[in-house]
N, C-alpha and C positions, 0 to 999 in steps of 0.2 A: 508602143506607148511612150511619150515621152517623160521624161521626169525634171523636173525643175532644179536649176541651178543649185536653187538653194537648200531645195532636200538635200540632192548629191555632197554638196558639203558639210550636210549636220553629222555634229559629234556622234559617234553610237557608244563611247566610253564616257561616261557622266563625268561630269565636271570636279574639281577636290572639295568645292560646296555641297556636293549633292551627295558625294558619298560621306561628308560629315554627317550629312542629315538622315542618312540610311543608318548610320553606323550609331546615331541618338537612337532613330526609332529599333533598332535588333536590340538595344539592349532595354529601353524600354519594356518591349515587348516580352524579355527575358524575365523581367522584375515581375512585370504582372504576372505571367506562365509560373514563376517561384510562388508568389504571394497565395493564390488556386490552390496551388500545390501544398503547401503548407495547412491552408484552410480545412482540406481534405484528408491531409494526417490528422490532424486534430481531432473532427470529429469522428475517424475510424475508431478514437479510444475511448469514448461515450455511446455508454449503449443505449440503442436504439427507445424512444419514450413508448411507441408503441407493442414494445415487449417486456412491459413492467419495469422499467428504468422508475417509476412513479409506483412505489408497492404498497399493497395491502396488506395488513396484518394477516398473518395464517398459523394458524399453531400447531398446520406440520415442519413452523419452520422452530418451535420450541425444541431444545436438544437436552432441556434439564426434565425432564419429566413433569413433576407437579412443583417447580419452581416459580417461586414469586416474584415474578420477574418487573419491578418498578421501576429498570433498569434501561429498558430495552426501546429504544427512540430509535426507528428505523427510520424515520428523516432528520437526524442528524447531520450534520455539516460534516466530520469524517466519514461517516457511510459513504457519503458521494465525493468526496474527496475533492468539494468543493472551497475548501477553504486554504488551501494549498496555492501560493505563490507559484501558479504555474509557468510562468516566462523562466527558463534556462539557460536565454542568451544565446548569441548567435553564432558561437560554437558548436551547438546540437543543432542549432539548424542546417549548417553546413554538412554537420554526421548526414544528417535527414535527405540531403540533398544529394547525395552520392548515391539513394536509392532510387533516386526521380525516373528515372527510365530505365528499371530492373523491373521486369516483366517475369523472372523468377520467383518475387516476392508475393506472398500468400498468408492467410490468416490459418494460424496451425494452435490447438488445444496445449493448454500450457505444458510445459517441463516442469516445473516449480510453481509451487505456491506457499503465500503467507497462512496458515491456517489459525494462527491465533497470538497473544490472545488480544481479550478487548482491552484499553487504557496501558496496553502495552509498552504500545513503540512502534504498530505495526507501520502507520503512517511515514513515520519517520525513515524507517526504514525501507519500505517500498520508492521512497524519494530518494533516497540516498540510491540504490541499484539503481534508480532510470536516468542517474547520471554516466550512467555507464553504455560503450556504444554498443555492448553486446547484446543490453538487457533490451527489450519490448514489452512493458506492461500496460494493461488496463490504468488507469487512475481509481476510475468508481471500483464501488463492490459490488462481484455479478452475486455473489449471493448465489449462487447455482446449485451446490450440493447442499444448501437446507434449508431454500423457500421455493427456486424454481428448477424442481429435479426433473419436473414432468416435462417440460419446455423441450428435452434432450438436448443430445450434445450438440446439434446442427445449430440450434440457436446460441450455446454456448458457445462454438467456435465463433460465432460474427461477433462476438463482443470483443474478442481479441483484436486487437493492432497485428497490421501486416508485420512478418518479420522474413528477412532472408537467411538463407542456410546458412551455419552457424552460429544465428544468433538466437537468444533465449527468448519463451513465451512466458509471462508471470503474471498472474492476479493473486491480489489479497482479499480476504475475509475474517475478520477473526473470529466470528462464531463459529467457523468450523470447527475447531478444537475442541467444543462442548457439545459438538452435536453429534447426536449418537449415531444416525443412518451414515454420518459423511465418510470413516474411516473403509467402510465398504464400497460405500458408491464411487469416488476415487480410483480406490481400486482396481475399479472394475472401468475407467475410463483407460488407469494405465498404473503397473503395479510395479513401475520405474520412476512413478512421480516423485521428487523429491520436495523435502517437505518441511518448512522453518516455523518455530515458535518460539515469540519474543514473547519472555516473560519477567515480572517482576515482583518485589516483595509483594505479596498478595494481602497486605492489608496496606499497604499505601495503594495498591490497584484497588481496593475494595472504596477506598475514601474518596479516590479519586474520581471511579464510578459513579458514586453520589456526587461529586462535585459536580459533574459535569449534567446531569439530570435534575440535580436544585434548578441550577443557572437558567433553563427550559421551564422548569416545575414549581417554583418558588414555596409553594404552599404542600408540597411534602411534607411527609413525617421526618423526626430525626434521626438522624444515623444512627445513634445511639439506640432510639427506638425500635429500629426496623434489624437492627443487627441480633435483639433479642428473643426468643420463643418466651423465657422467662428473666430479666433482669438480675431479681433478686436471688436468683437460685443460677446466676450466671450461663444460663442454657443460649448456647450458639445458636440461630437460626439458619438452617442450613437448606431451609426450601427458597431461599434470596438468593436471585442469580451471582448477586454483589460478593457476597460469600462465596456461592460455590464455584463461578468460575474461577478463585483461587486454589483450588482443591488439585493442585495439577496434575499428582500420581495418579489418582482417580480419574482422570479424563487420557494421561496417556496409557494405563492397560487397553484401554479399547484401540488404538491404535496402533500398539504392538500387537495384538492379535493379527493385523493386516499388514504388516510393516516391519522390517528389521531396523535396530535402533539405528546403522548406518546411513538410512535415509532419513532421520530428522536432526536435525540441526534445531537443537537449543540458545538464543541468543538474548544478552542480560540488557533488560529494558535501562538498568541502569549503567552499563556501560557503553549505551551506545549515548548517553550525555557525556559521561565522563572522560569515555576513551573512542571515540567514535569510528575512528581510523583501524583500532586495533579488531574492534566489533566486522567491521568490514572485511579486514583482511580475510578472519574466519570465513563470512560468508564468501566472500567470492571463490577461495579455497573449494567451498565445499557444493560452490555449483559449479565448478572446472572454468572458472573465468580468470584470466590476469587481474593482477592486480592495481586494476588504473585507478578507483578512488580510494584515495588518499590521504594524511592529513593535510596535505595543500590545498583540499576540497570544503575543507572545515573552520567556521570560524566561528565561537564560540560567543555566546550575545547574553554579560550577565544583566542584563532586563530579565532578558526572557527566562534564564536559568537551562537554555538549550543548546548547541550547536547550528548554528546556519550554514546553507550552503555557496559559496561561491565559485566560477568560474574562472580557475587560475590562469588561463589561455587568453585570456582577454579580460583582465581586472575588471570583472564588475563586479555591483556592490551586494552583497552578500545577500539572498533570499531567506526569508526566516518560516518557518510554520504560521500560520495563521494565527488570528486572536482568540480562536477556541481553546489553543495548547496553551500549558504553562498556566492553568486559572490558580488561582488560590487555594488553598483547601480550608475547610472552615474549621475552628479549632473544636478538636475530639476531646471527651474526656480521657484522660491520660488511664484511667483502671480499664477505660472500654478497649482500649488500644494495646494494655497489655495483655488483657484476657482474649483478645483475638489473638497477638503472638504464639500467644501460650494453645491455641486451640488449633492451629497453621503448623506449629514445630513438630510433631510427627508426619502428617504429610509433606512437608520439606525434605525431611532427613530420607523417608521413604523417596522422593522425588532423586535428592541428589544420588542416593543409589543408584536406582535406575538411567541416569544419566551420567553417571559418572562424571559428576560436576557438581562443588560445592557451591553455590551462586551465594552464601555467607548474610542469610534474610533472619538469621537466629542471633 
């Protein structure tokens, strides 16, 4: 066969045109292959809608027994952890992108969890660790050990976010703290769980409880009202979640039954506003992580009356908690607020024994 002149002379090494235009389209092609990629982390840390991501009231998921729970708004914007400024810059994307093609990376039942409590900090907190490249947390709340225990664990492990060896698996809840079955069922997932609760003075948590349930509920009773069994005879109402999830000694004998104090980590809801960085270091400490955040992580917003988080690695501008935190509280009578003090100050003083931590709410 003969072959034509001018095949015989065509170039078979493309021209310095052509591989500009090769060298556009690889990396094109790179940005969308990341952009996928990304999309797909994302949604590994929302769980799934058709496994109750969308929940029903159950009141095997009640932990206070015959508690008056006017409290309890299980579509809240923190439940789902929707209100969270979630862009964290493109620093953690980069973290993220180092695992892009690790084919060792797996969805594993957590290490740690937030168990409590509610109007805490646990938010905050949980934000604060997933700035960290060790930590892997959920966002939402699975909610697992006290509305969906029957699910088992197989559906509890898919809610987790992939993580690679060495790095930490974590979800928060805080009604686990008050719920009675969960110090067992834990457990019995893994009896090396460790185990963090952010607490604080339990009658600004009590107030702010109703703050946050007015703002939803407008035509509630008042605080004042609902805090009382008898007013005039100054009797506590102690079947109100609002109340008793302040009770904390009472809520951690049940988990010392299951649990040595070495595996819980007590942290002060009020110092991770005022000292944030210090709050942290404890934590990380005490889930064996370095100590990468920081207070070069934190930048303190008096609007908000909170700390926000920034990315020091690439000055961007500081992330804040949503417009659910930080609400007002509505002004208490000042006798109601002392006779709650006064009704909190032996479960404290028991509490700080048991933890061997004065947290100074007297």
């Amino acid at each position: 066969m003969e072959y034509s002149p001018f095949l015989l002379g065509f170039h078979v090494v493309p021209s310095s045109h052509v591989r500009n235009k090769l060298f556009v389209f690889c990396i094109m092609l790179s940005l969308w292959v990341y952009m996928i990629y990304c999309c797909v982390g994302y949604c590994s840390t929302v769980p799934n809608l058709t496994h109750g991501s969308v929940r029903r009231r159950d009141s095997r998921g009640s932990s206070l027994g015959a508690s008056r729970d006017l409290l309890n708004n299980e579509n809240e914007l923190d439940s789902r952890g929707d209100d969270w400024e979630e862009v964290r810059g493109e620093a953690k994307a980069l973290d993220d992108m180092s695992g892009f093609l690790n084919e060792t990376e797996s969805k594993k039942l957590p290490q740690a969890i937030i168990i409590g409590v509610k109007k805490g900090g646990t938010r905050a907190l949980l934000e604060f660790l997933r700035l960290h490249p060790d930590v892997r947390a959920v966002g939402a709340e699975p909610h697992f050990f006290d509305r969906n225990y029957d699910k088992g664990l197989e559906w509890y492990r898919e809610l987790m976010p992939k993580s690679s060896e060495g790095q930490l698996t974590m979800e928060k809840t805080p009604s686990y703290f008050v719920t009675r079955e969960v110090p067992s069922r834990i457990y019995s997932m893994s009896k090396d769980t460790k185990l963090i609760v952010v607490v604080r003075n339990p009658v600004t948590r009590a107030i702010s409880d109703y703050t946050q349930t007015r703002s939803k509920k407008p035509d509630i009773p008042s605080f004042e009202s609902l805090t009382f069994k008898n007013m005039s005879a100054g009797l506590i109402d102690t079947t109100w979640s609002a109340v008793q999830i302040g009770m904390y000694a009472r809520h951690l004998e049940r988990w010392l039954q299951f649990f040595p104090m070495e595996q819980l980590l007590f942290v002060s809801g009020e110092r991770l506003i005022t000292d944030p960085a210090g709050e942290m270091a404890r934590v990380q400490d005490f889930l064996g992580l370095q100590r990468v955040v920081t207070e070069k992580y934190f930048h303190f917003n008096p609007a908000k009356g909170f700390p926000c988080l920034k990315r020091p690695e690439i000055n961007t501008k500081p992330h804040c908690l949503g417009k659910t935190k930080g609400r007002t509280h509505p002004n208490i009578d000042p006798e109601v607020v002392q006779t709650l003090r006064d009704f909190y100050k032996p479960f404290n003083r028991k509490f700080y024994k048991m933890t061997g931590h004065d947290f100074g709410w007297d």
